[in-house]
C-alpha positions as a Python dict, from the first residue, in 0.01 Angstrom:
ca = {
    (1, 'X'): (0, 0, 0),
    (2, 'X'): (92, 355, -154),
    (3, 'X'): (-178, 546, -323),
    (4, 'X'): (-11, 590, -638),
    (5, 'X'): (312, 394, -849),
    (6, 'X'): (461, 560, -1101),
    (7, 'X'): (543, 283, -1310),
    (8, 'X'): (887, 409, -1513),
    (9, 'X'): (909, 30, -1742),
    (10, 'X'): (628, -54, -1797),
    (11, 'X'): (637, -436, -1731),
    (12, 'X'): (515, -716, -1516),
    (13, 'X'): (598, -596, -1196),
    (14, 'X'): (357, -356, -1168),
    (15, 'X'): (37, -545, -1336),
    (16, 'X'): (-59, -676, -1029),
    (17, 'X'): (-103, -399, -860),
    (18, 'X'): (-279, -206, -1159),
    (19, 'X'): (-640, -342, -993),
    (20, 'X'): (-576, -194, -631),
    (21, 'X'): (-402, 115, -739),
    (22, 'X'): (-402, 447, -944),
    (23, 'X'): (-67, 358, -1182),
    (24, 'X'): (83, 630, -1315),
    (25, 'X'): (237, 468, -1636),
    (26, 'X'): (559, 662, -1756),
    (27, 'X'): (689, 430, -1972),
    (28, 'X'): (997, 491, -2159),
    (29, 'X'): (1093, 324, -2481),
    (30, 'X'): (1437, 155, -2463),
    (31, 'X'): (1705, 384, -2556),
    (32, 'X'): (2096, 350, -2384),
    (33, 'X'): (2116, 330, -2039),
    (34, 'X'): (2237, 711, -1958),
    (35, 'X'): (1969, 891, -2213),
    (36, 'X'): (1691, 679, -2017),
    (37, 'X'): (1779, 825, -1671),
    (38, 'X'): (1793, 1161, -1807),
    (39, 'X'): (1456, 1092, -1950),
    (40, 'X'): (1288, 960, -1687),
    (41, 'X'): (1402, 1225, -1428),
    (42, 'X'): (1262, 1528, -1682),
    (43, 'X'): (979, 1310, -1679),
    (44, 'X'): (949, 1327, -1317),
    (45, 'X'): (1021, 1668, -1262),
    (46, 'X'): (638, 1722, -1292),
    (47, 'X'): (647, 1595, -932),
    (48, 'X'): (881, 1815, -832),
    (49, 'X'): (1167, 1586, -792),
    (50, 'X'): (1543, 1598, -921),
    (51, 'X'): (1848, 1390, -940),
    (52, 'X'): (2104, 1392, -694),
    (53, 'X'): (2312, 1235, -962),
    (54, 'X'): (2449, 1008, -635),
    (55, 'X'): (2316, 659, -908),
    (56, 'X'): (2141, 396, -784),
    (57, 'X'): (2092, 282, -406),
    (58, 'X'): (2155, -73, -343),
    (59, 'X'): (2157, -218, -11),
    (60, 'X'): (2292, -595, -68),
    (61, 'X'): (2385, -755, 298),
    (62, 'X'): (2568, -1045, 350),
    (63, 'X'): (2410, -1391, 204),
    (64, 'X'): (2423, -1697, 434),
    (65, 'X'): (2557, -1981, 186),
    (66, 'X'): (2430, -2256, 447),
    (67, 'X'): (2074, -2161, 269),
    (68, 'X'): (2221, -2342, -73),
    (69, 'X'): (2339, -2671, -107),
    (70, 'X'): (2715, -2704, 26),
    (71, 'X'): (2830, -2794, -328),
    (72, 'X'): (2786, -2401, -424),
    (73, 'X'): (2990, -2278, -131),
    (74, 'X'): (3283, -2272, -426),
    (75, 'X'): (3031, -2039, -636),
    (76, 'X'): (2765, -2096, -871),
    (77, 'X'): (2559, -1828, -1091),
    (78, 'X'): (2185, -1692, -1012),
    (79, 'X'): (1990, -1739, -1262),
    (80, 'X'): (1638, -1494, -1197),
    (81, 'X'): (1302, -1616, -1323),
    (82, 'X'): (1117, -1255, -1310),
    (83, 'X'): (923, -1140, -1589),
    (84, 'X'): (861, -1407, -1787),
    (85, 'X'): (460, -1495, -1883),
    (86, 'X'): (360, -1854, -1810),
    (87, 'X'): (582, -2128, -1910),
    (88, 'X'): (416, -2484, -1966),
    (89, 'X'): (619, -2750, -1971),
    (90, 'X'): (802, -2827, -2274),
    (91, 'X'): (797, -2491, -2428),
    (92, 'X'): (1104, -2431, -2595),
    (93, 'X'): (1170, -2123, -2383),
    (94, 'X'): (1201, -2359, -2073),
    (95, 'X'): (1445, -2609, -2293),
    (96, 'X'): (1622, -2288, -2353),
    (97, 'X'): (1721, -2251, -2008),
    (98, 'X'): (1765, -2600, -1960),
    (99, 'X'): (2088, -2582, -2238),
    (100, 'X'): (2182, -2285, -2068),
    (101, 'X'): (2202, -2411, -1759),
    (102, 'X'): (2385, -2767, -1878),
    (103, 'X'): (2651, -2511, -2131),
    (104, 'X'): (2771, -2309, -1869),
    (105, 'X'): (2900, -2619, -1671),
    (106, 'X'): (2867, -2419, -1320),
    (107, 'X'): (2635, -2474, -1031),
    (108, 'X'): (2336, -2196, -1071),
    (109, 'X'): (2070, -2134, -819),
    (110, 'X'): (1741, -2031, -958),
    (111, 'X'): (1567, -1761, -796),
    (112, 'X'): (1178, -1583, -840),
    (113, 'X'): (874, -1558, -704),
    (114, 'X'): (628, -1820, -613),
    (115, 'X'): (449, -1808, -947),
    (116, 'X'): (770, -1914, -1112),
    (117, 'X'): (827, -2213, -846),
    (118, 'X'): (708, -2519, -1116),
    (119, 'X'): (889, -2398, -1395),
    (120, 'X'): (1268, -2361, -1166),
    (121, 'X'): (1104, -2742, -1051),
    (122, 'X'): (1119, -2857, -1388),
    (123, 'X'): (1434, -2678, -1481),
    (124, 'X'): (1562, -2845, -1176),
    (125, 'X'): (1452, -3189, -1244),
    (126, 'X'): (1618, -3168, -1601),
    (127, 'X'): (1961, -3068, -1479),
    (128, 'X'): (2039, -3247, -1192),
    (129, 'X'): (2204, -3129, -878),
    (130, 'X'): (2390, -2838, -1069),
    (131, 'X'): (2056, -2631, -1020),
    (132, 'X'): (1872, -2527, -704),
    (133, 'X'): (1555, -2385, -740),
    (134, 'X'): (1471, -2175, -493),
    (135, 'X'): (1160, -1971, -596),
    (136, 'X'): (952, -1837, -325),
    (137, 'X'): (1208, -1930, -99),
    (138, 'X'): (1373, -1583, -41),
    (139, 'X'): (1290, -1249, 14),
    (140, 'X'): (1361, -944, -173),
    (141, 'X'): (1597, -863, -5),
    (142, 'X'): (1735, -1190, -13),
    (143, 'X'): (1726, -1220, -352),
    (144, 'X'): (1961, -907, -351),
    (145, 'X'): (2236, -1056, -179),
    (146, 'X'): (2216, -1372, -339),
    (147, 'X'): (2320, -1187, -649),
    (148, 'X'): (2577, -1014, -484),
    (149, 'X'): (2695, -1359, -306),
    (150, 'X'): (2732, -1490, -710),
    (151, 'X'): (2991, -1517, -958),
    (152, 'X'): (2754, -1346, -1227),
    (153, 'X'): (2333, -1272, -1267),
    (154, 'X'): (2117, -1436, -1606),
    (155, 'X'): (1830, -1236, -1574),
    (156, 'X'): (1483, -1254, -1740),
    (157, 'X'): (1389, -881, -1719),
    (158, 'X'): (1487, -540, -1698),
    (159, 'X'): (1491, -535, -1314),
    (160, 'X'): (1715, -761, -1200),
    (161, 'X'): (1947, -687, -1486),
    (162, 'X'): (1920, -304, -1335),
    (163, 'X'): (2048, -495, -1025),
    (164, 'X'): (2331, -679, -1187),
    (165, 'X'): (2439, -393, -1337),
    (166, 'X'): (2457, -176, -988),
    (167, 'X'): (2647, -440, -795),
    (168, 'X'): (2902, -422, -1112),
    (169, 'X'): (2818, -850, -1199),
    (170, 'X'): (2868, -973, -1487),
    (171, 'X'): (2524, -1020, -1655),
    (172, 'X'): (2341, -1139, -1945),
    (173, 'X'): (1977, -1060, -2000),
    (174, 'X'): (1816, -1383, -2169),
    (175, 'X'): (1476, -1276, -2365),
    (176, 'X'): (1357, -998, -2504),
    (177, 'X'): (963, -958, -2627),
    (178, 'X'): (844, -883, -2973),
    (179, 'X'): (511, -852, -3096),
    (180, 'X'): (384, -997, -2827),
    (181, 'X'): (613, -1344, -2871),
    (182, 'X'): (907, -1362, -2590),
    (183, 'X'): (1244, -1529, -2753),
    (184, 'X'): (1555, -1510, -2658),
    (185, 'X'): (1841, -1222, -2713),
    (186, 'X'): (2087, -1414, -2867),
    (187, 'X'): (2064, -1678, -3151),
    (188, 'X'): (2171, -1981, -2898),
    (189, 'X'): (2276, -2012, -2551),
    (190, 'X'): (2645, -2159, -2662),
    (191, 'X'): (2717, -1809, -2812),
    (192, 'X'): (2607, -1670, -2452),
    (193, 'X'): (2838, -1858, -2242),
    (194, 'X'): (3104, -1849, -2483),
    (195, 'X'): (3148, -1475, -2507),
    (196, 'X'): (3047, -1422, -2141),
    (197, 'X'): (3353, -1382, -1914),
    (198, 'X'): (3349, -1446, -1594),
    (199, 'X'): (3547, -1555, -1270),
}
C-alpha cells in the first residue's frame, strides 16, 4: 500500500482506501478533456512533476476468448459495472441496463468488481444468454484487454471511459450523478444505440 494517493476525480475508486490512507484529494470539476490534463498537471507541479506530453500509457495484452462463452468469439460489447452505488433489484437504473442490453441486439459481457457480481447476476438472468456476467472474475488487467478484445466499451464511470477512450473504442458513458441522484446521460437507451456507430 503507498503512503499517499493523490486522488485527481474524485470518485469511488478511491473511497475505500480513504480509511487506510492519507488521500490527497485534487479534484477537478469536469471541463473538456484537453483543459482537464492541463489542469491537473499545474496542479501537480507542486510535486515536482511535469508532462512528457507522450498521453496516456496503456498496456492491453492479448484476451483469451476461450474465457467467454463461444457464442462471443464473433464479438460482443463490454459493458463495465464500476462506479455505480448499490443497485437493489428492481431499481429502474438496473431495468435501464436491462433495455440497453436487449436494444443493442449484440452479445455483451459484463465486467466489475465483486461488489457488482449480483446486480451483472440479475442483469444476466433478465437477458438471457446474450449477457455474461463476469464480475469478479477478471483481473485488472484483464479487464483491460477484454475491452480491447471488444467491438465497443458502455461504461459506468469516468475510468473506464478514460480507458475506452485510450484504446480509440467506441464508447458511451451511461450515468451521470446529480445532486446526489445517479440517472442516466441520455433521455433513453434507444437514442444510445441508435446514434452509436459501431463495427
Amino acid at each position: 500500500m503507498p503512503d499517499y494517493l493523490i486522488d485527481l476525480v474524485g470518485g469511488l475508486t478511491t473511497r475505500r482506501f480513504k480509511n487506510r490512507l492519507k488521500v490527497l484529494d485534487f479534484t477537478l470539476k469536469p471541463s473538456r478533456r484537453s483543459e482537464m490534463i492541463t489542469e491537473m498537471m499545474q496542479r501537480l507541479s507542486v510535486f515536482d512533476l511535469t508532462d512528457d506530453s507522450a498521453g496516456p500509457e496503456l498496456f492491453a495484452g492479448d484476451f483469451d476468448r476461450d474465457n467467454l462463452p463461444e457464442s462471443f468469439f464473433k464479438g460482443y460489447l463490454s459493458l463495465f459495472l464500476d462506479n455505480l452505488p448499490e443497485i437493489l433489484p428492481g431499481d429502474p437504473l438496473e431495468e435501464y441496463l436491462v433495455t440497453l442490453i436487449n436494444l443493442s441486439g449484440r452479445y455483451v459481457a459484463i465486467c466489475g468488481t465483486e461488489t457488482y457480481r449480483p446486480l451483472a447476476d440479475r442483469i444476466g438472468t433478465k437477458v438471457g444468454c446474450s449477457a455474461f456476467a463476469a464480475c469478479g472474475d477478471f483481473s485488472q488487467d484483464e479487464m483491460v484487454a477484454l475491452a480491447n478484445d471488444s467491438s465497443g466499451v458502455i461504461t459506468c464511470g469516468k475510468i473506464w471511459y478514460a480507458v475506452a477512450e485510450a484504446m480509440q473504442k467506441p464508447v458511451i458513458r451511461l450515468f451521470q450523478q446529480s445532486e446526489g441522484i445517479w440517472q442516466p446521460d441520455h433521455k433513453d437507451a434507444s437514442r444510445i444505440l441508435r446514434n452509436w456507430k459501431i463495427s
